[in-house]
C-alpha positions, 0 to 999 in steps of 0.5 A: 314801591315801583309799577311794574312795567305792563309789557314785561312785569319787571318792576325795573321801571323809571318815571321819566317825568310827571304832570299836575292835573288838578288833584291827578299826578301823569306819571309817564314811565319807561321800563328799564328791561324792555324799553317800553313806555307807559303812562299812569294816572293817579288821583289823590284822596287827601289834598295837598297841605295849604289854606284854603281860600278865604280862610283867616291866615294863622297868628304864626304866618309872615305878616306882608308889607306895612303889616310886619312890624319890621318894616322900615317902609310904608306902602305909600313909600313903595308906590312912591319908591315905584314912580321915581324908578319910572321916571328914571330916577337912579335907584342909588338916589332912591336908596339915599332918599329912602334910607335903604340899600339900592339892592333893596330898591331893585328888589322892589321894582321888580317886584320881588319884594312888597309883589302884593302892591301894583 
């Protein structure tokens, strides 16, 4: 359902982009007859999806880190994996020392995979 535009009535709108405001939506919006700007504000009733904090994760949900059983690395390997890539140590040598891809390496030094750990 478009919102009519508050010159001219015409519901020939556009919202031409949208800001998070805690549980309110700006919409900013431009009529598309009259040319005119205009900005909504709209809060929600219902809160987004997600857990809330402190809540006990779901069995289903992705186990992080040493908790996945499919890990081939402990945390004690990362943080380990971490001080060499710091002390220069080529991520080809870590790989082979490790036994994975240095893809795999580059990934965890910058932190795009095991981001929990410091």
């Amino acid at each position: 359902m478009a919102m009519p535009c508050r010159s001219c009535g015409s519901t020939h709108t556009r919202v031409t982009a949208t800001e998070r405001h805690g549980p309110d939506a700006w919409r900013y919006c431009r009529c598309l007859d009259c040319g005119s700007h205009y900005k909504t504000i709209e809060s929600y009733a219902i809160q987004k999806r997600g857990a809330k904090p402190g809540t006990p994760a779901h069995p289903n949900q992705r186990k992080r880190g040493g908790d996945n059983p499919s890990a081939v690395l402990t945390e004690a390997d990362v943080l380990r994996l971490k001080q060499l890539a710091k002390a220069n140590v080529t991520y080809a040598a870590i790989a082979e020392e490790f036994g994975i891809h240095k893809d795999t390496v580059y990934r965890i030094v910058k932190r795009k995979r095991w981001s929990h750990l410091p």
